[in-house]
SEKOL-409568 format. One record per residue (C-alpha): residue in three letters; z, y, x. Coordinates in steps of 0.25 Angstrom, whole numbers, padded with zeros to 4 digits, always signed. Example, Ala and Ser with C-alpha at 12.3 -4.5 7.8 and 13.67 -1.06 7.14 Angstrom:
BEGIN
PT   res      up   north    east
PT   ala   +0031   -0018   +0049
PT   ser   +0029   -0004   +0055
//
This chain:
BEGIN
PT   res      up   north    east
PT   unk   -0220   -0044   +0379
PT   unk   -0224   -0058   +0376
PT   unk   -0235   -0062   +0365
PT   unk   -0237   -0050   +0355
PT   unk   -0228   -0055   +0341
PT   unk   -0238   -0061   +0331
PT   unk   -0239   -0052   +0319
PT   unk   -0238   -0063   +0309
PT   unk   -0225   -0067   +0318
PT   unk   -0219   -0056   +0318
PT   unk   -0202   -0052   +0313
PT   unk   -0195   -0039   +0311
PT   unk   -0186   -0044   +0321
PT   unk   -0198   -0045   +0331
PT   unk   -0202   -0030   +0327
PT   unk   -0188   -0024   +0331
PT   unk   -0185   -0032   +0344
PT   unk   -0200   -0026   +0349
PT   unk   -0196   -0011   +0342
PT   unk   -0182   -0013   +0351
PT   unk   -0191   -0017   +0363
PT   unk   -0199   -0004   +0361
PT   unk   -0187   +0005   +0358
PT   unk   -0181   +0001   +0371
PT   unk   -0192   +0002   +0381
PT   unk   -0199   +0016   +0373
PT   unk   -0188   +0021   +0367
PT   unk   -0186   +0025   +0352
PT   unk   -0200   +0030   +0352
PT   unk   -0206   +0016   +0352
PT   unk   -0197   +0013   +0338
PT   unk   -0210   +0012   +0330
PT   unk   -0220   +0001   +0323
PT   unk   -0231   +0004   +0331
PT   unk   -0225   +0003   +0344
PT   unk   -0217   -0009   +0340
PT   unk   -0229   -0017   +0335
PT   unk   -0236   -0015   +0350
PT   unk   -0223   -0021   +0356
PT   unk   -0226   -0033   +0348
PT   unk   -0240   -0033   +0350
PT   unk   -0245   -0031   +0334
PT   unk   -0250   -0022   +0325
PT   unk   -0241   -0012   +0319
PT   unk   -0243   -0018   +0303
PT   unk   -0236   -0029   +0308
PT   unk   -0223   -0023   +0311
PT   unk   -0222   -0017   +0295
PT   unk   -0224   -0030   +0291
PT   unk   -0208   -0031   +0295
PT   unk   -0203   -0016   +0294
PT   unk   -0206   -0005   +0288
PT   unk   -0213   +0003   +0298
PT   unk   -0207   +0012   +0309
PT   unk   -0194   +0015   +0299
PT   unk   -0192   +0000   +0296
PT   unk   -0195   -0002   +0312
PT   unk   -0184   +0007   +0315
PT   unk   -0172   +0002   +0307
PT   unk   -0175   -0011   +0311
PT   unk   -0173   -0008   +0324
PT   unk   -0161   +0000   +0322
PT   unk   -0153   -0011   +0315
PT   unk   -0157   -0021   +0324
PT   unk   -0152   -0012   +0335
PT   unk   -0140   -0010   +0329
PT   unk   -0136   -0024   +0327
PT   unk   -0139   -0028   +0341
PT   unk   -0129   -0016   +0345
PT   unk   -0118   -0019   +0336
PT   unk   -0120   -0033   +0341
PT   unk   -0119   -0028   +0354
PT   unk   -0106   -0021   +0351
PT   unk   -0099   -0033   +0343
PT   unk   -0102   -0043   +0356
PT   unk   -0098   -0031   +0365
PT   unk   -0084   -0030   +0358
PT   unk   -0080   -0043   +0354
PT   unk   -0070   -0048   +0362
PT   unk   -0063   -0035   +0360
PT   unk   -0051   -0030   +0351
PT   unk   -0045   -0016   +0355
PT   unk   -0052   -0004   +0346
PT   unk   -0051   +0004   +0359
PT   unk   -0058   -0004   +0368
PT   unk   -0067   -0008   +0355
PT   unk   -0071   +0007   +0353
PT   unk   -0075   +0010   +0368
PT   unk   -0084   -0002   +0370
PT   unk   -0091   -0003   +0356
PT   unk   -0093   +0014   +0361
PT   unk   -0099   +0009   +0375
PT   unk   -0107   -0002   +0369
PT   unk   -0115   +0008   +0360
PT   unk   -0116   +0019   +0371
PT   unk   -0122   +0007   +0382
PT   unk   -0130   +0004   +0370
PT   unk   -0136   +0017   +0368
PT   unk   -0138   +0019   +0384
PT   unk   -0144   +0005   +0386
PT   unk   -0153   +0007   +0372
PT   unk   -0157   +0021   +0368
PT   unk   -0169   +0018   +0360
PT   unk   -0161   +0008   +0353
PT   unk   -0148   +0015   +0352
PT   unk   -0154   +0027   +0347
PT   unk   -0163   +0021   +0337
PT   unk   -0150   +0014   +0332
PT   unk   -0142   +0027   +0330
PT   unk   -0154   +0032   +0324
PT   unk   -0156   +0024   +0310
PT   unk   -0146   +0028   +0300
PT   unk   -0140   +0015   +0294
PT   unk   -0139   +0015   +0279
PT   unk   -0127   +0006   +0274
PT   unk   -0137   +0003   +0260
PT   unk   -0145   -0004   +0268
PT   unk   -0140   -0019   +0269
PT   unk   -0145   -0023   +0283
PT   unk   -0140   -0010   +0289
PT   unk   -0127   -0009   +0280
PT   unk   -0124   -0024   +0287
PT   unk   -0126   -0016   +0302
PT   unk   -0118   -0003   +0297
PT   unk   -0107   -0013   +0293
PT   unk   -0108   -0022   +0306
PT   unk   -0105   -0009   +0314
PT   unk   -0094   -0004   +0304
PT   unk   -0086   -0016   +0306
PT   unk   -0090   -0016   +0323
PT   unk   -0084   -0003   +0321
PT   unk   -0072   -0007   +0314
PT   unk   -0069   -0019   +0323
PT   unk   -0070   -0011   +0335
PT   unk   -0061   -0001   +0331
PT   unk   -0051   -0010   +0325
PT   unk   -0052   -0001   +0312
PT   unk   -0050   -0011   +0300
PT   unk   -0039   -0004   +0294
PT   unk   -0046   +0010   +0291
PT   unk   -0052   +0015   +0279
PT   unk   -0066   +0014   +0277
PT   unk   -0065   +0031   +0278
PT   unk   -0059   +0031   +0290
PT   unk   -0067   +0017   +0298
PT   unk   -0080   +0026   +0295
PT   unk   -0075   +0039   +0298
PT   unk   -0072   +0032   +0312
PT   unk   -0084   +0026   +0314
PT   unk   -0092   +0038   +0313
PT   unk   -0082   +0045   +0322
PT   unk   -0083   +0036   +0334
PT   unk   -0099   +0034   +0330
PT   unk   -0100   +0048   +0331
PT   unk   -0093   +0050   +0343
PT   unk   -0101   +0037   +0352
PT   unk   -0114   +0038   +0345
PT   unk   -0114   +0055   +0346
PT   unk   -0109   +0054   +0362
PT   unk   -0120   +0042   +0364
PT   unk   -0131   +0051   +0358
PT   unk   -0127   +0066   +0365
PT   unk   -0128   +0054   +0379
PT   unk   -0140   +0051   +0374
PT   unk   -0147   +0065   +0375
PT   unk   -0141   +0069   +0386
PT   unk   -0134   +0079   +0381
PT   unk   -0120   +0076   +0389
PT   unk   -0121   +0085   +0400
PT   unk   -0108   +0088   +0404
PT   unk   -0102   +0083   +0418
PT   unk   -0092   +0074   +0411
PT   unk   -0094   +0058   +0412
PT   unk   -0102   +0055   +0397
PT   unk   -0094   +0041   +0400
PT   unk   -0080   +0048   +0400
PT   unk   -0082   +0058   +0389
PT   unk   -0087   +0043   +0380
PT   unk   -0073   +0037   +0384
PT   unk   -0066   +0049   +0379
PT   unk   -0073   +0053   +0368
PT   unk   -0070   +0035   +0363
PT   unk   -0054   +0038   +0367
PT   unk   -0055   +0050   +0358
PT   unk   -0062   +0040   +0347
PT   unk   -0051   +0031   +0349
PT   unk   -0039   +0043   +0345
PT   unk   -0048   +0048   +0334
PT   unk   -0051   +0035   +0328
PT   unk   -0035   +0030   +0328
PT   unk   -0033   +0045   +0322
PT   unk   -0042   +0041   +0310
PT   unk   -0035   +0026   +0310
PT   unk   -0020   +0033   +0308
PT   unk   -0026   +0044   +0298
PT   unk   -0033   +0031   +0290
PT   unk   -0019   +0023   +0290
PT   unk   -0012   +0036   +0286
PT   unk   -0024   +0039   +0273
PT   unk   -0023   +0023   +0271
PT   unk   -0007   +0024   +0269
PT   unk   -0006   +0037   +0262
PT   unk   -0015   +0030   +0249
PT   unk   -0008   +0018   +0251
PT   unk   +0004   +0025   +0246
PT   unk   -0001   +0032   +0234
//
């Protein structure tokens, strides 16, 4: 690094951008007010000054990577319209993502979001509606929008987790069984698309 960050100079932003530089080179280990506050060359009082300890330290970080990967996502898909093709990239970018940043990825996945929060509510809704794009799904019900969204998170985020561990051990390509498990996403998701239209017009009538 280059001259250690005056204490009295110091921002959050600061703190989060030396805990991301830590997480990367150390792992998820390094996430902590201690090891961040030599990063930057200060004692570690000065870090509480701008986040509540190694809690405070670790949701910060955790949104700030989930903006930057939903940002990723958005600049990675816009000049696209079909779902389909929608659905396999937005499904590629988070796997890359999780291989080219584990410490990050993994910290992400780990903070439980709280939609009462306002600055996390605002991440939870940028993502519902990524989501929604993607999928070209505007016409569900708000039922049916998050039953398939925890389905398809499910299903990439619990494939991307058991590839994490190691725990695929079977001779077949990791790569093939992901295509086929997003084809089998794409007729579940139509299934809950026709069963949603069919509920919608059934009320409608009554």
């Amino acid at each position: 690094m280059g001259r250690p960050l005056k204490e009295n100079s110091l921002t959050p932003q600061d703190v989060v951008n030396a805990a991301i530089a830590c997480l990367d080179k150390e792992g998820e280990a390094a996430l902590g007010v201690n090891r961040v506050a030599r990063e930057l060359g200060i004692k570690p009082p000065a870090i509480y000054k701008h986040l509540d300890g190694n809690s405070g330290l670790r949701r910060a970080v955790a949104l700030e990577i989930w903006r930057s990967y939903l940002t990723d996502c958005q600049n990675q898909t816009i000049d696209l319209t079909e779902p389909h093709a929608l659905l396999r990239l937005g499904a590629q970018i988070t796997r890359n993502f999780a291989r080219r940043h584990p410490a990050r990825y993994a910290v992400m996945m780990q903070y439980q979001m709280r939609p009462t929060d306002p600055e996390e509510a605002e991440i939870i809704q940028t993502a519902l509606q990524f989501f929604q794009r993607s999928l070209q799904l505007y016409e569900l019900s708000n039922d049916a929008l998050i039953d398939v969204m925890r389905m398809v998170n499910a299903a990439i985020y619990g494939f991307i987790a058991r590839e994490r561990l190691e725990l695929m051990t079977l001779s077949r390509s990791t790569d093939r069984s992901y295509e086929v498990m997003l084809d089998a996403l794409i007729v579940a998701i139509e299934h809950i698309r026709q069963s949603d239209q069919r509920s919608s017009g059934t009320n409608s009538s009554k």
